[in-house]
LOLUMZA-689005 format. One record per residue: residue in three letters; z, x, y of N, C-alpha, C in turn. Coordinates in steps of 0.05 Angstrom, whole numbers, plus 32768, in hexadecimal, padded with zeros to 4 digits. Last residue first. Example, Ala and Ser with C-alpha at 12.3 -4.5 7.8 and 13.67 -1.06 7.14 Angstrom:
BEGIN
SER808E81017FD3808F81117FEB809D81028001
ALA809C81087F8E809C80F67FA6809C81087FBE
END
This chain:
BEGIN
UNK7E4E76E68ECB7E4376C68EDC7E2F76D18EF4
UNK7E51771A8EAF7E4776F98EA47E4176D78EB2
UNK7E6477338ED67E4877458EC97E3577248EB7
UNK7EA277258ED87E8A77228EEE7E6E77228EE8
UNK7EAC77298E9D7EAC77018EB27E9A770A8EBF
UNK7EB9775A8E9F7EA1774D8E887E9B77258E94
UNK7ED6775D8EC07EBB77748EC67EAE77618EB8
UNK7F0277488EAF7F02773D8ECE7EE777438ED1
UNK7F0D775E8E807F03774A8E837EF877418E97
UNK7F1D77908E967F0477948E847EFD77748E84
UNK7F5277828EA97F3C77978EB97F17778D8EAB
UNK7F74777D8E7E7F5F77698E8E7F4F776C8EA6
UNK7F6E77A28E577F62778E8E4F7F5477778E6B
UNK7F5A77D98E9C7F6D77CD8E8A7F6277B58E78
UNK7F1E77FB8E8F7F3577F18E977F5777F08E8D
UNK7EF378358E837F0578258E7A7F1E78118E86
UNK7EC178318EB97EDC783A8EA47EE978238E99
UNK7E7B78368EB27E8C78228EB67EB0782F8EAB
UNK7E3F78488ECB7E5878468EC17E7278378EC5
UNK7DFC782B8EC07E1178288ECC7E32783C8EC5
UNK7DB978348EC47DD178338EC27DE678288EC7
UNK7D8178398ED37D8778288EC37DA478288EB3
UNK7D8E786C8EF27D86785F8EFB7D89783E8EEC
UNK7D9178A18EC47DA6788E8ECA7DA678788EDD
UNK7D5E78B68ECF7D7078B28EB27D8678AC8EB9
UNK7D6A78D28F167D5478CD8EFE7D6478D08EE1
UNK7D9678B78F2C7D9778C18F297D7E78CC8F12
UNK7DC978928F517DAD78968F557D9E78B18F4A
UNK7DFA787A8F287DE5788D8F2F7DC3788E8F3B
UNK7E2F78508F287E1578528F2A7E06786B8F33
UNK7E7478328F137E6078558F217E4578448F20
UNK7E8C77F98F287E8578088F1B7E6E78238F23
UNK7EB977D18F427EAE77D98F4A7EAC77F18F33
UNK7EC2778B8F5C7EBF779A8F457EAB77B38F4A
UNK7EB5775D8F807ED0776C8F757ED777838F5C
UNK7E8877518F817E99773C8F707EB777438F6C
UNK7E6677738F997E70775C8FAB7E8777458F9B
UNK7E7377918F707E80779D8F8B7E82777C8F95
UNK7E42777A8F537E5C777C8F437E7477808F5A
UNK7E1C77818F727E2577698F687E3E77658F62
UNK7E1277BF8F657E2077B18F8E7E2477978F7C
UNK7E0377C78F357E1877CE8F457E2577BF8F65
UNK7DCF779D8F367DEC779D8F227E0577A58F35
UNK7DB377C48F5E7DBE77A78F667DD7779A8F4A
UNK7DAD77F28F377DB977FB8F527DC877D88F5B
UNK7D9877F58F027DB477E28F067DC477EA8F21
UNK7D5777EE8EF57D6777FA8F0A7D7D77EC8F0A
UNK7D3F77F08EB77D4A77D98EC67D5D77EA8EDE
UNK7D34780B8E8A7D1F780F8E9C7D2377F68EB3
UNK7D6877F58E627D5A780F8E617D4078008E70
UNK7DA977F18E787D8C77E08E6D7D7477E48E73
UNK7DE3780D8E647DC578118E637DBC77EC8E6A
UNK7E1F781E8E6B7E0E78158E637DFA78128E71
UNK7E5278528E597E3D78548E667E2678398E53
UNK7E93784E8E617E7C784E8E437E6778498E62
UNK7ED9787D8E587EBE78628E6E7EAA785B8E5A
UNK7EF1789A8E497F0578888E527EEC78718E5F
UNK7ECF78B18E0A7EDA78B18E267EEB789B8E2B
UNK7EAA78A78DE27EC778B08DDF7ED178C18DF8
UNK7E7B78798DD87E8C78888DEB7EAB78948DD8
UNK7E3678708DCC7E54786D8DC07E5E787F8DCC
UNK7E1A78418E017E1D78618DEE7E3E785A8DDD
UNK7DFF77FF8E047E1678148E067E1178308DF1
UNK7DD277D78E1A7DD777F28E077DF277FD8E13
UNK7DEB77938E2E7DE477B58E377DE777BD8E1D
UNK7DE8775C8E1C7DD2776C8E1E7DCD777F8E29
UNK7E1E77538E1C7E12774C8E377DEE77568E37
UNK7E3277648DF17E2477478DE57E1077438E07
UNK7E3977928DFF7E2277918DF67E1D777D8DF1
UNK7E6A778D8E1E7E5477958E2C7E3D77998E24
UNK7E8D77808DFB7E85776E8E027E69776A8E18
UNK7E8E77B68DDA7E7977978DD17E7777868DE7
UNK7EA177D68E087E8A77D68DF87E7E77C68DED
UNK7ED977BB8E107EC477C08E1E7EA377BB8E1A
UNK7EEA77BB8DDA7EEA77A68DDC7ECF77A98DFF
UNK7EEB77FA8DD97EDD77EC8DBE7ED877D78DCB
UNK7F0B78048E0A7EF178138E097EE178038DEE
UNK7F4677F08DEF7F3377E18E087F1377EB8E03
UNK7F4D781A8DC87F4678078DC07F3C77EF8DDB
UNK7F47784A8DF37F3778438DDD7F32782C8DD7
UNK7F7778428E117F59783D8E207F48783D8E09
UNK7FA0783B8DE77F99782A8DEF7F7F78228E04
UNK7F9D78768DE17F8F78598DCD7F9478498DCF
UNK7FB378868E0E7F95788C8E0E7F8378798DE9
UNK7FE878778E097FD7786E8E257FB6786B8E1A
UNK7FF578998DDF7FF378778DDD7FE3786E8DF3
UNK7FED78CB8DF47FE378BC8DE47FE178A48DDE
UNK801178C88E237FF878C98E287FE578C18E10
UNK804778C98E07803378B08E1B801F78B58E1D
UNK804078FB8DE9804178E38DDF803C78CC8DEE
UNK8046791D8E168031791D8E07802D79008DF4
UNK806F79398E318072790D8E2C805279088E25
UNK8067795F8E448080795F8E3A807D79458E30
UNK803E795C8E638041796D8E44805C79618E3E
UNK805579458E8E803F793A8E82803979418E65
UNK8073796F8EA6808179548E97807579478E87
UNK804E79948EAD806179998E9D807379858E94
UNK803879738EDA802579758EC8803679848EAB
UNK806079718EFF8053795A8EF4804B795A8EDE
UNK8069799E8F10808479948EF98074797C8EF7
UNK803379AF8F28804279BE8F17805D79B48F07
UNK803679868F52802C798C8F3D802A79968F24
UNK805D799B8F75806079818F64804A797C8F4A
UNK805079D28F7D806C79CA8F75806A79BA8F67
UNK800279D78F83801E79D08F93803579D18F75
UNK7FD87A0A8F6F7FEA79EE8F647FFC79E98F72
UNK7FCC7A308F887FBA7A228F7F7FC07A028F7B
UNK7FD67A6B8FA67FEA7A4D8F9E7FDB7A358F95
UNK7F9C7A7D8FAE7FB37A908FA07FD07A798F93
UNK7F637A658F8B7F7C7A688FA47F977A6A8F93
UNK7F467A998F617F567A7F8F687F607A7C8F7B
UNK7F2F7ACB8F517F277ABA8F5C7F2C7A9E8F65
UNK7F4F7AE28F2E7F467AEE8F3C7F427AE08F5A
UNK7F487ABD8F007F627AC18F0A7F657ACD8F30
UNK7F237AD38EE37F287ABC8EE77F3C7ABA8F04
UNK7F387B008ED47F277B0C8ED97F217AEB8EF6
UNK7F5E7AEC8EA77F5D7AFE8EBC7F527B098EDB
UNK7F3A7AD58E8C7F4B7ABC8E977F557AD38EAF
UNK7F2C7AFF8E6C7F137AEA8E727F2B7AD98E96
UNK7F567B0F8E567F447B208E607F337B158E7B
UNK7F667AD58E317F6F7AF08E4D7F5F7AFA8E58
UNK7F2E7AAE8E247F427ACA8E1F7F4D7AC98E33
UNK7F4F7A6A8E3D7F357A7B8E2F7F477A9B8E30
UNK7F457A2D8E5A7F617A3E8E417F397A558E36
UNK7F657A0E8E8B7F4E7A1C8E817F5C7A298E6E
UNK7F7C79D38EAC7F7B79E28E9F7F6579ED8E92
UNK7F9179A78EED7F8179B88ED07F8979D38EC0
UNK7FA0797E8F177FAD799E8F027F92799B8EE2
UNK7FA6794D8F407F9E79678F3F7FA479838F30
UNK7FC8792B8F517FD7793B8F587FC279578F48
UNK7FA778F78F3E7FAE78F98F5D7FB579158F5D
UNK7FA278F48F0C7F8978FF8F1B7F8C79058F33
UNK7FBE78EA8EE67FCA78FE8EFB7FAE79058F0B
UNK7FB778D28EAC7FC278BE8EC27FD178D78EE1
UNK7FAD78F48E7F7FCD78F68E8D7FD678DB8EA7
UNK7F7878EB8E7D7F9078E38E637FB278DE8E75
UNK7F6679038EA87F6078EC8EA27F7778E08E94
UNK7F8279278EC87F7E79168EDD7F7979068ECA
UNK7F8E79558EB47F9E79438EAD7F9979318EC3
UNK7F5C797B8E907F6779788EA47F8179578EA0
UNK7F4079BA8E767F4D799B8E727F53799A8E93
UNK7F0779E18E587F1A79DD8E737F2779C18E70
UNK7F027A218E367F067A048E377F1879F78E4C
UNK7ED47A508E2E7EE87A4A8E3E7EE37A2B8E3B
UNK7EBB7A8F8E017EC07A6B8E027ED77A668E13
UNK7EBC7ABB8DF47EA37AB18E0A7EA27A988E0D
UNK7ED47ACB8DCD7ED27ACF8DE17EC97ABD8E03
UNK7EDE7A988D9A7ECC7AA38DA17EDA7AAE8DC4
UNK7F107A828D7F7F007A958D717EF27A9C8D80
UNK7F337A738DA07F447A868D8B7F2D7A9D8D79
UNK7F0F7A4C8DAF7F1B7A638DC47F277A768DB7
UNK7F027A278D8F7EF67A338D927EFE7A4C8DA5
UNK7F3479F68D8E7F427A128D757F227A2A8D7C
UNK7F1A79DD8DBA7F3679E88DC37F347A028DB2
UNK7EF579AC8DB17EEE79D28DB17F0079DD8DB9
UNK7F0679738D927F0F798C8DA77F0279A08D9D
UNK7F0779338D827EFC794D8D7D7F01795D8D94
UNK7F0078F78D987F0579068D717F1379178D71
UNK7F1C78E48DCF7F0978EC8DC57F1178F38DAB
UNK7F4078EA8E017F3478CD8DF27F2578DA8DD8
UNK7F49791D8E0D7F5979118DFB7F5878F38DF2
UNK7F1F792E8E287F1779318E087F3679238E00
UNK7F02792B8E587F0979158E4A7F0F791B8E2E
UNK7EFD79608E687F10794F8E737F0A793A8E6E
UNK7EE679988E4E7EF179788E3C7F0879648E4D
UNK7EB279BA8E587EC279AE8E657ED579898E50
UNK7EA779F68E417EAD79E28E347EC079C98E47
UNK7E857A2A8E597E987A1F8E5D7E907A028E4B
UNK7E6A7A628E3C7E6B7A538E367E827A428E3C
UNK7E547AA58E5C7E6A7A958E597E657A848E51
UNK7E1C7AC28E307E307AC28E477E467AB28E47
UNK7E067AC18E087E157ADF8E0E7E277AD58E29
UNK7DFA7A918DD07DFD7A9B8DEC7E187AAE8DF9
UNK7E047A848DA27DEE7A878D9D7DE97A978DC0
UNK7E3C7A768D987E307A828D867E0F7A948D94
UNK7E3F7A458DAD7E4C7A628DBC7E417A768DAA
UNK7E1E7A288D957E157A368DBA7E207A4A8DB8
UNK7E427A258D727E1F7A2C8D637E177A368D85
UNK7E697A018D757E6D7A138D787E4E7A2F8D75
UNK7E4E79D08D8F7E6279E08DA97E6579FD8D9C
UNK7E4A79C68D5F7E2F79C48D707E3979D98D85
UNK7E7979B98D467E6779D08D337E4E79D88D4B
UNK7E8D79948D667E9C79AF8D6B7E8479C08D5B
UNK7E60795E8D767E6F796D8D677E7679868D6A
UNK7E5D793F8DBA7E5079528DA77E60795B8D9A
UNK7E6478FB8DCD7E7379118DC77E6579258DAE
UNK7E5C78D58E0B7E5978E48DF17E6478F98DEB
UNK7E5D78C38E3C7E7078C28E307E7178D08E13
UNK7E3878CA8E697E2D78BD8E527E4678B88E3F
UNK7E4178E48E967E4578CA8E957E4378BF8E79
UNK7E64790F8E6E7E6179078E897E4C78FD8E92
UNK7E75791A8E2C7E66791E8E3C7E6979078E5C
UNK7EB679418E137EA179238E127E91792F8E2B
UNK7E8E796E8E2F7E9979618E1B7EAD795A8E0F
UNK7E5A79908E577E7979838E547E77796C8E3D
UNK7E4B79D38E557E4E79B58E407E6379AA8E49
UNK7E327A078E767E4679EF8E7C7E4679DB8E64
UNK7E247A468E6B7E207A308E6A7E347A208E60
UNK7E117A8B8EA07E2E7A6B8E957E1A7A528E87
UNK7DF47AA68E9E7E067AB38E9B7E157A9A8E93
UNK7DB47AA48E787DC17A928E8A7DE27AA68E85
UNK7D897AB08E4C7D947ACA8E677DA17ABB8E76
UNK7D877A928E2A7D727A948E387D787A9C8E52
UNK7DA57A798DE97DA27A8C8DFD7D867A8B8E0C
UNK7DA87A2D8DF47DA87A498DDE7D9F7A618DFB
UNK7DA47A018DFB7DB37A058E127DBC7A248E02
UNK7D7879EB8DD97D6A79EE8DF97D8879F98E05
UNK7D9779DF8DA67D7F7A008DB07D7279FC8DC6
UNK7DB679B78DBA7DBE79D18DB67DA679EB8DB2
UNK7DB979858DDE7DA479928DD77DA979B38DD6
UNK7DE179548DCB7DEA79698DCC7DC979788DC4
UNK7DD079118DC77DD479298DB77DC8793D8DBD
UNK7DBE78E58DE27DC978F48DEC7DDC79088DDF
UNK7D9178C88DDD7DA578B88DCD7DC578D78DD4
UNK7D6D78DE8DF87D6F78C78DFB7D8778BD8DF1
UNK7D7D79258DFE7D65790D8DF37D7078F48DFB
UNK7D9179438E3C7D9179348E297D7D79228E18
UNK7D62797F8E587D6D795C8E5D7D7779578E36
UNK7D8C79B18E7A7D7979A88E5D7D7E798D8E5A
UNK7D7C79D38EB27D8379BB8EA37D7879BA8E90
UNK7D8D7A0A8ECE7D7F7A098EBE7D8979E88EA7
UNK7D9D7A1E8F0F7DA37A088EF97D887A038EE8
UNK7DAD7A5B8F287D997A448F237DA47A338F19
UNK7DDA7A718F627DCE7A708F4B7DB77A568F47
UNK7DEC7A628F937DD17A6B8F997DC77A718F81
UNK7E1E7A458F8B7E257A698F897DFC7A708F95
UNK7E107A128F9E7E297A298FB27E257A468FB1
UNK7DF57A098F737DED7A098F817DF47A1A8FA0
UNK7E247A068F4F7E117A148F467DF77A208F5A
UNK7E3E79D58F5D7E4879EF8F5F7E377A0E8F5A
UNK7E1879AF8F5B7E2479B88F6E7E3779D68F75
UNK7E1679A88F1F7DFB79C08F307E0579C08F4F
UNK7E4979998F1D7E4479B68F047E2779C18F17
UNK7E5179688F237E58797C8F387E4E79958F35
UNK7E36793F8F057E2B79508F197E3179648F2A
UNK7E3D79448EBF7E5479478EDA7E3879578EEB
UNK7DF879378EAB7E1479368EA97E25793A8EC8
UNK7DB979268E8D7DD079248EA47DED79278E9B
UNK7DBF796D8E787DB579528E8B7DB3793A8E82
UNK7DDC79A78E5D7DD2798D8E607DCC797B8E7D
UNK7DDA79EA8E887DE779CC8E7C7DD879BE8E76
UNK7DDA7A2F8EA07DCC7A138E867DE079FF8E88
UNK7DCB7A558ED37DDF7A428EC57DD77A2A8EB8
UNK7DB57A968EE57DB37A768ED87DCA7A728ECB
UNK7DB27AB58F217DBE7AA88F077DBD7A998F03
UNK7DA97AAA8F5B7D987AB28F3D7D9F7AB48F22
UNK7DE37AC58F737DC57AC58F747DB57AC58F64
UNK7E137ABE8F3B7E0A7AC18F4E7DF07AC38F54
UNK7E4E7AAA8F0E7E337AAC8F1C7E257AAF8F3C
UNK7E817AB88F027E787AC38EEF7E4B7ABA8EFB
UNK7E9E7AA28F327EAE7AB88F267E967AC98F13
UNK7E8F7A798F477E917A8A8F5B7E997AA38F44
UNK7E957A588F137E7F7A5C8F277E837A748F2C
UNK7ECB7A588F077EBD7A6A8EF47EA17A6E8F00
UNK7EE17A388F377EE57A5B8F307ED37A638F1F
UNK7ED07A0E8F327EBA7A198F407ECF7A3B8F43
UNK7EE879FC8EF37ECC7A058EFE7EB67A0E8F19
UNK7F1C79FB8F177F157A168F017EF67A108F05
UNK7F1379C78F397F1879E88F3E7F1279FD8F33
UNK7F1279A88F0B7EFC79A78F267EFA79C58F31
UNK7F3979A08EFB7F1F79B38EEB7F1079BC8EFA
UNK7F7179A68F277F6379998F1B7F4D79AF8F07
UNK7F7F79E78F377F7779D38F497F6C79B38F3C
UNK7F947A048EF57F837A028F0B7F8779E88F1E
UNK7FAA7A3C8ED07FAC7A238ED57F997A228EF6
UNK7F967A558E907F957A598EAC7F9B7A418EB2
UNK7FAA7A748E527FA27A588E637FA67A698E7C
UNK7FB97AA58E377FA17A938E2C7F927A738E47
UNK7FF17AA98E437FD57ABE8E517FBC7AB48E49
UNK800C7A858E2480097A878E387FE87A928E4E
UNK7FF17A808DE180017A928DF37FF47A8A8E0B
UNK7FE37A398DC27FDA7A548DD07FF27A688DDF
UNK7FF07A028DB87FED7A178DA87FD97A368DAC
UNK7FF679D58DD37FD579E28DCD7FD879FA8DB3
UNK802A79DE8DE1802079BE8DE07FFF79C28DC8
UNK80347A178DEE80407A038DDF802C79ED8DD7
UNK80127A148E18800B7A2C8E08801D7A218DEE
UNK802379F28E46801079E98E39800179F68E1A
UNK805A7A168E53805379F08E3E804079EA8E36
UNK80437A3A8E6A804E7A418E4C80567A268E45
UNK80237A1F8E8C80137A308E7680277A3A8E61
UNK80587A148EA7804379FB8E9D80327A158E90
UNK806F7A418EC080787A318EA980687A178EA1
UNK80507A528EE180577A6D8EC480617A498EAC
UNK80247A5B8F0180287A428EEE80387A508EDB
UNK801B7A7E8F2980107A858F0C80177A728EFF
UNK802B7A7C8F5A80197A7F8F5980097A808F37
UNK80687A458F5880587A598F47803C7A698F50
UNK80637A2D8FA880657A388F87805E7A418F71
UNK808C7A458FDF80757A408FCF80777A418FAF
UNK80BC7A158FFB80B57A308FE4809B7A328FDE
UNK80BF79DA901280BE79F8901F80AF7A14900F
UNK80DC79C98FE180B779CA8FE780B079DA8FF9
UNK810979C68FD580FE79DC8FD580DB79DD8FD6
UNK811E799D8FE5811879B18FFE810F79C98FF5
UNK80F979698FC2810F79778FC98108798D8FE1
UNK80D779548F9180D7794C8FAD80EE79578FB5
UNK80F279558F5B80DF797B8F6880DB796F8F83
UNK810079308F4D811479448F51810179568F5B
UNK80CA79098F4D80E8790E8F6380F479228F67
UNK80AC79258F2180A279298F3F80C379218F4F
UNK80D079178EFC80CE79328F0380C379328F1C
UNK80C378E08EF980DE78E68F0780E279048F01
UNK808D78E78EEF809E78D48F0A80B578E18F19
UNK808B78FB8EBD808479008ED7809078F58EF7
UNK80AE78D48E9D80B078EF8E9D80A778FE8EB6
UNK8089789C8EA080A178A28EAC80AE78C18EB1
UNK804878BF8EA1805978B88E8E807078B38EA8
UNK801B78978ECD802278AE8ECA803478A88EB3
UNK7FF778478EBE800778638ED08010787F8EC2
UNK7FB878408EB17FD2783B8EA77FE478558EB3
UNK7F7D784E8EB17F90782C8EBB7FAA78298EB7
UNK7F6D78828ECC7F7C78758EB77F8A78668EBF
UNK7F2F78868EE87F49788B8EE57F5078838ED3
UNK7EEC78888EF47EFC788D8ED67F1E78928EDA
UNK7ED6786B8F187EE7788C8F177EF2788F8F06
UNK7ECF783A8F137EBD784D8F197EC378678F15
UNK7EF078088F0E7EE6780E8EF67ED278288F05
UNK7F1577DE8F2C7F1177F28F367F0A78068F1A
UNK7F1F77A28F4A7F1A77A68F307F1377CE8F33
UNK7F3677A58F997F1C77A68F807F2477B58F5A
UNK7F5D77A18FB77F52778A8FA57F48778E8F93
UNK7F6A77C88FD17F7177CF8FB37F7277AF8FA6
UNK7F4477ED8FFD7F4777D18FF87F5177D68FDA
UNK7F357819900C7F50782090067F5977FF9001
UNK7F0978428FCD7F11782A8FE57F2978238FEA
UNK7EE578728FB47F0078738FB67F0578568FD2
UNK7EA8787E8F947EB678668FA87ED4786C8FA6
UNK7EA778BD8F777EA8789D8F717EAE788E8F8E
UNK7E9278F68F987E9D78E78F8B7E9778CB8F8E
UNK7E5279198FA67E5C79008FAF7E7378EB8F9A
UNK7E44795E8FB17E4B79438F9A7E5B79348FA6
UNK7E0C796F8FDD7E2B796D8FD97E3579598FBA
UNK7DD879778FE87DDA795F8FF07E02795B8FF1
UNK7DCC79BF8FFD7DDE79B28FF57DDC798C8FF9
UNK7DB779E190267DA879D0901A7DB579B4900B
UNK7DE479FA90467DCF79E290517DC079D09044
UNK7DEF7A1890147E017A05901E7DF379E99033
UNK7DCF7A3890147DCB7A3290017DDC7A0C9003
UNK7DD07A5790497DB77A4190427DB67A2E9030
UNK7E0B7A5C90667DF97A5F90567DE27A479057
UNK7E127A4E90A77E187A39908E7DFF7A4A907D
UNK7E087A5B90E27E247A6590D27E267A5C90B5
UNK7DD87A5690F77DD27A6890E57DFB7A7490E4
UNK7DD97A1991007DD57A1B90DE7DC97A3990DA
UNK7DFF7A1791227E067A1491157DFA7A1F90F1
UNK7DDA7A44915C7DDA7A2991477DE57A2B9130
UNK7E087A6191887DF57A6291727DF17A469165
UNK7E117A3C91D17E187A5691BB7E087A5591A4
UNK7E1F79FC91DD7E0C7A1E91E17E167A2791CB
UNK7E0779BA91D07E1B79CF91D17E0F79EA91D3
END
């Protein structure tokens, strides 16, 4: 083809880019389907039949640019004023706003290792650094390696990503403590989980916590998150969003979703109590398992590549994450099913 070469229209930073590679999404719906951490169990009825009534002619309309009325349900539900939350594109979104928003050339950005890979993908976009602090082994929270050291953002997600773990709120709160710049708290699994850094936003500035309703809520399809941090902060935030961010249907989804808080709870102890029966049965198999308070458990067989595990399991109908990934190579993830989701995994892994 004439004209200029492509690669002087594509930043550099972007050329370099390998990209984050979501889960296997297949449109064969044979397969046992344990990789993407969904939720085995459908949306509340509440949603459903809110998404109908909003299927209407007023989709034409654009909507809310500001989520007015899902931030004042979720400001309810949480116990915050409105102006306290931002709403977003999934989390996925808000974190690459707070990217684009709070780093640039050369900026460092702290997180643990390994976690959500998207976090150095995005990190990578802005031409900032990534400053990784590897997890120890048993994967407690390395709080004086993620202490001040001139980084403008550091990321914790918690529960943690793949590993499923969960660092205590006194740990989450001793960072914010100890670092000048932004401190995001990603908890899109925290309604499996003990513990929330939620009541940390009331006290510290410099603390942003992001949810989302793709896991607990059973809405991963329709995409809505949430960020809850100062005004000021969320302002500033704000700046930087696509301007209609959230379609219509989304928007009465995710307000029905609060509204029927109560399904989601029962939903989500019930992935618990599966996640217990998971777990042993994946250790009588002779995997290490972490202790999870997620919707998945991450098992081990420490200096054993589980790349052929994985395709085994595929050719069996079953299909679980795998990382090529230094410290997760002897891995696997696995989600939470249904009871018989989880059996169908624990048959295959056994013959």
């Amino acid at each position: 083809m004439g004209g200029v070469s492509w690669r002087s229209l594509v930043r550099s930073e972007v050329q370099r880019l390998a990209g984050y590679v979501p889960g296997e999404q297949p449109r064969d719906r044979g397969y046992v389907k344990l990789n993407t951490n969904e939720n085995p169990y459908p949306p509340s009825p509440r949603v459903l039949e809110a998404i109908r009534a909003a299927a209407n002619a007023d989709l034409r309309l654009y909507p809310d640019p500001s989520a007015t009325e899902l931030r004042a349900k979720a400001g309810e539900v949480y116990g915050f004023a409105p102006d306290f939350i931002l709403a977003g594109n999934g989390s996925d979104e808000l974190l690459s706003i707070v990217l684009r928003s709070c780093a640039g050339p050369g900026d460092r950005v702290v997180y643990p290792t390994p976690t959500y890979s998207l976090y150095e993908t995005l990190v990578a976009i802005q031409g900032a650094k990534t400053v990784a602090v590897p997890f120890p082994s048993d994967f407690r929270l390395p709080v004086d390696g993620l202490g001040e050291q001139g980084q403008v953002l550091t990321i914790v997600c918690n529960p943690n990503a793949p590993s499923g773990t969960l660092a205590p709120v006194s740990a989450i709160e001793e960072i914010a403590r100890r670092v000048r710049g932004l401190l995001v708290v990603d908890e899109a699994y925290v309604d499996f989980a003990s513990d929330s850094a939620l009541p940390l936003v009331h006290r510290y500035g410099n603390v942003l916590v992001l949810r989302t309703f793709s896991k607990s809520f059973s809405l991963c399809g329709m995409r809505i998150g949430l960020a809850f941090g100062h005004p000021d902060l969320l302002a500033e935030l704000a700046k930087v969003k696509d301007s209609y961010n959230i379609g219509r249907l989304g928007l009465v989804a995710a307000a029905a979703a609060l509204d029927d808080r109560a399904y989601m709870e029962a939903n989500a102890a019930r992935v618990r109590a599966t996640r217990a029966v998971l777990a042993s049965g994946l250790s009588n198999l002779g995997f290490d398992v972490l202790p999870s308070e997620t919707n998945f458990v991450l098992a081990r067989r420490p200096g054993e590549d589980l790349a052929p595990l994985q395709r085994r399991l595929k050719e069996r109908g079953v299909l679980v994450r795998y990382f090529a990934v230094p410290g997760l190579r002897d891995a696997v993830r696995i989600t939470v099913g249904t009871p018989e989701e989880v059996r169908s995994l624990i048959a295959a892994l056994g013959s």
